[in-house]
N, C-alpha and C positions, 0 to 999 in steps of 0.2 A: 504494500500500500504506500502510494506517496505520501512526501509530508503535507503536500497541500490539501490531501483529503483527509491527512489525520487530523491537520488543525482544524476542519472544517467540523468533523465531528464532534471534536473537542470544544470549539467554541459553540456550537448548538446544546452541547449537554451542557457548558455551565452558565454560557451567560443566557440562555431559553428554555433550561431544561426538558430538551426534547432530543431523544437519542435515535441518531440516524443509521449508527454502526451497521445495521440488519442487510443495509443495501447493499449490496454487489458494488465493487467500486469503481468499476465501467460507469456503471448506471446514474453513479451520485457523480464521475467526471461529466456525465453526458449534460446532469442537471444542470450545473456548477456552469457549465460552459454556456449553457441556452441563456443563463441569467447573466450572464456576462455581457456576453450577446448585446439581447434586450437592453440592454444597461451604456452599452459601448464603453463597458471597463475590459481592458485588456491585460492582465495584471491579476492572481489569484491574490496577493498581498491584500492588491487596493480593495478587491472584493471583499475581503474579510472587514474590512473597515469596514466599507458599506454596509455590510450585515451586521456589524456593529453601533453603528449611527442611524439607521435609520429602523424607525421603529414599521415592521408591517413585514420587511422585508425575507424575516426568518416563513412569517407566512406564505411568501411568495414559493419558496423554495419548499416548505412539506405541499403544499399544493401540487406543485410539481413530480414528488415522488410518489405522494399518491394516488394521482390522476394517469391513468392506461389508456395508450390506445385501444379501440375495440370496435369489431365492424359486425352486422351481421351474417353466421355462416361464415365466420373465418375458420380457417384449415376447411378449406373446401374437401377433401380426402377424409378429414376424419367425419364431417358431417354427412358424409354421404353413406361409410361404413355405417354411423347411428341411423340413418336411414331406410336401407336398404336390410340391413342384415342384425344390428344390434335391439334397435327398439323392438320393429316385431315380431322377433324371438323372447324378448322379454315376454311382452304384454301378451303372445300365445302362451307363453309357460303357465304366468299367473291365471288366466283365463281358464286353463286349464286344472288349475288347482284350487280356485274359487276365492283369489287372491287378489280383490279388484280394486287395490290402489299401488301407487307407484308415487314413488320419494324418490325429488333431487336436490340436491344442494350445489348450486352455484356459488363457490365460496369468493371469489372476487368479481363480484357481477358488472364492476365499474358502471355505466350509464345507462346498462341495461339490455344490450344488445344480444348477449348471450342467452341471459335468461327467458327473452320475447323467440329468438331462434329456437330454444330447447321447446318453447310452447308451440309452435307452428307446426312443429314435427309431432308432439303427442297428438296434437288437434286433428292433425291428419292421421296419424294411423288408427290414432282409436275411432275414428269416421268409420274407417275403411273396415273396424273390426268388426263393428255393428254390436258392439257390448260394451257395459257399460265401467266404467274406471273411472276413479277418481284419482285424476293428478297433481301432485304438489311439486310445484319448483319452491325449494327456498332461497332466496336471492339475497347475499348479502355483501356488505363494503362496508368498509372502517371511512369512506370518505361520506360525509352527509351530501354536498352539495351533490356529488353524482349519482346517489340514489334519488332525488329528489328529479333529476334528470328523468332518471330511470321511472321513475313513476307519472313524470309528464309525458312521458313514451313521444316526443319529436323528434325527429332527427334531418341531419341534411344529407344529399343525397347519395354521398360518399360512403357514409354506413352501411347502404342499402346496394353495394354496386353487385355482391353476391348473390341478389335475391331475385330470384324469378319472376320475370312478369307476371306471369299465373299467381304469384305469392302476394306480387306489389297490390293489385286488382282487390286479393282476397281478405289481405289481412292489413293493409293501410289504406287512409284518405290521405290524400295532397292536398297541402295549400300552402300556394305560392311556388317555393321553392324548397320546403318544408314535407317531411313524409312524417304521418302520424300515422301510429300504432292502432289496432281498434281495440277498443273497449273491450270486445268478446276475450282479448286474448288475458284478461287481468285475472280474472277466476282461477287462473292457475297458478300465479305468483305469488306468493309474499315476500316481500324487500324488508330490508332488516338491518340494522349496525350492528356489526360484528368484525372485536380485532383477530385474525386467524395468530396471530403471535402471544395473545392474550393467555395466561396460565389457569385463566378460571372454569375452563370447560372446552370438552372438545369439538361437542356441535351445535349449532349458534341455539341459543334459547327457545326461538320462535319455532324451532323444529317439534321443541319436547326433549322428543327422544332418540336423534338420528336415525340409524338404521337404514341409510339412505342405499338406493338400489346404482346408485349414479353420483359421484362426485366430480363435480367438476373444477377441475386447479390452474385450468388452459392460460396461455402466456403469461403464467404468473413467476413461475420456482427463478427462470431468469435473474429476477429484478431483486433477488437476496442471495447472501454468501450461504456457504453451505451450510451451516448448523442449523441456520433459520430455516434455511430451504427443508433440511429432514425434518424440522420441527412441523411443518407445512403438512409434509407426506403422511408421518405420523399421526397427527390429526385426524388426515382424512381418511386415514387407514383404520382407525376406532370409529368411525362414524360411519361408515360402509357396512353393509349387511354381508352376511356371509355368501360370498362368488361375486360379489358386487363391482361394478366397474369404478377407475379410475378415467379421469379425460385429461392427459395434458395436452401442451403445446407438440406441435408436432416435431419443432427443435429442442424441444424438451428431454425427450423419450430417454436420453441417456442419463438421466439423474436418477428416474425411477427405478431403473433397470436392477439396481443391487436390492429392490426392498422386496418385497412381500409378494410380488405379483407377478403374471408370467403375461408377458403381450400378446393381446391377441392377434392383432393384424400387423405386421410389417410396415413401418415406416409412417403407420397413422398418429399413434398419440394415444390407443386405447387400452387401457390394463385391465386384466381383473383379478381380484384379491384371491390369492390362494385355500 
C-alpha cells in the first residue's frame, strides 16, 4: 500500500472517524484521483489538506466509495444461465415439493437495478409456470440515498441498454428521456439498510430469517481487500439455504473459488453451496 493511501486512511479514521481501510487500494487510488480530478488538485499532499479544511469534503469521498456502478442484466452470460437453466429448475423443484416460495437477497443492491432484473425474471417464469409462488427479493445497501433511488425505480437510458425491447414495452413507462420501473414489479422487493461488514448478524433483518435460495454479491468482493472480501463470502455463505446459489461478478469467480462451493457453469459467476 502506498503512503499516500495510508495517510488517506489514517486521516479519515482520526480526524472523521470513518475507517476506509476495507477498500481494495486500487479502488480508494481510483476514488482519490476522481476527486482530484473534480477539484483540479494535482498533488495527493495538497488533497489531504483539502480534506482537511474543508468541511463536507470527507463526505464527498465515502459517497464515492459507496456509490457502484450498476446497469440492468449486467453479466449478460450469467443472467441468461439464471434464465434459461437456473431459475426454472428451481421453481420446478419447489413446485414439485409443494415449496411455493422462493428467497433472494440482493446484498448490495446499489440503485436498484439488480434487484428490478432479478424480478422481471421471477415474473416471467412463474407466468410461464402457471402456479402459484411467492417471491421475495430482499434488497439491500449500506448507502441510503441509493436505495431511495432504488425505490423511485427511474432510470436513464444507459441502465436499460441490456434490456429487451419486449422487456422495455413490458415492465417500464418512458418519460422524456427517463425509463420508469412499473409498479407491478414492487411486490416483490423489499429495500433495506444493511452494512454487509457489520458484526451484528449475518442476514439483513428484514429477511427474519435468511435461508435464502439465491444470494447475490455481483461486482461487489472487487471493491475490498481480502479479509473483508471473505468476510462478505462468509456471510452469504450462512444465509444461503442448503444447495443454494451464490451470484458473483463474472471477474469475480476466482475469489470464490477456495470457499465452500463448486461452480456450476464455467466462466458465468454462479456457485452453489456445497
Amino acid at each position: 500500500m502506498n503512503k499516500g493511501i495510508e495517510k488517506s486512511i489514517h486521516f479519515m479514521k482520526v480526524r472523521h472517524e470513518l475507517d476506509i481501510s476495507m477498500y481494495e487500494t486500487s479502488f480508494l487510488e481510483r476514488v482519490i484521483k476522481t476527486r482530484m480530478t473534480a477539484l483540479s488538485i494535482e498533488d495527493k499532499d495538497d488533497y489531504l489538506l483539502f480534506l482537511d479544511k474543508v468541511p463536507g469534503e470527507s463526505s464527498e469521498m465515502i459517497d464515492l466509495l459507496s456509490n457502484s456502478y450498476s446497469a440492468f442484466f449486467r453479466n449478460t452470460l450469467t443472467y441468461s444461465f439464471l434464465e434459461h437453466v437456473i431459475l426454472p429448475a428451481l421453481i420446478g423443484q419447489k413446485i414439485k415439493k409443494n415449496e411455493l416460495e422462493i428467497r433472494i437477497w440482493s446484498a448490495a443492491c446499489a440503485s436498484g437495478q439488480e434487484a428490478y432484473s432479478i424480478a422481471i425474471l421471477l415474473d416471467e417464469i412463474v407466468q410461464r409456470a402457471k402456479h402459484p409462488m411467492a417471491c421475495h427479493i430482499f434488497a439491500t445497501d449500506i448507502n441510503v440515498d441509493e436505495l431511495h433511488k432504488a425505490q423511485r425505480g427511474v432510470y436513464q437510458a444507459a441502465a436499460v441498454e441490456n434490456v429487451s425491447l419486449k422487456r422495455i414495452r413490458k415492465y417500464f413507462t418512458t418519460q422524456g428521456y427517463n425509463f420508469i420501473v412499473e409498479r407491478s414489479l414492487e411486490k416483490y422487493i423489499d429495500f433495506s439498510v444493511f452494512d454487509l461488514l457489520s458484526e451484528q448478524g449475518n442476514c439483513p433483518p428484514a429477511s427474519v430469517y435468511g435461508n435464502f435460495d439465491m444470494v447475490f454479491c455481483s461486482n461487489l468482493l472487487f471493491y475490498y481487500r481480502g479479509e473483508y472480501r471473505q468476510r462478505i463470502i462468509d456471510k452469504a455463505g450462512n444465509c444461503l439455504a442448503a444447495g443454494g446459489f451464490l451470484i458473483t461478478g463474472e471477474t469475480e469467480r476466482e475469489m470464490v473459488k477456495e470457499n465452500n462451493y463448486r461452480e456450476v457453469f464455467h466462466s458465468s459467476g454462479i456457485f452453489q453451496k456445497r
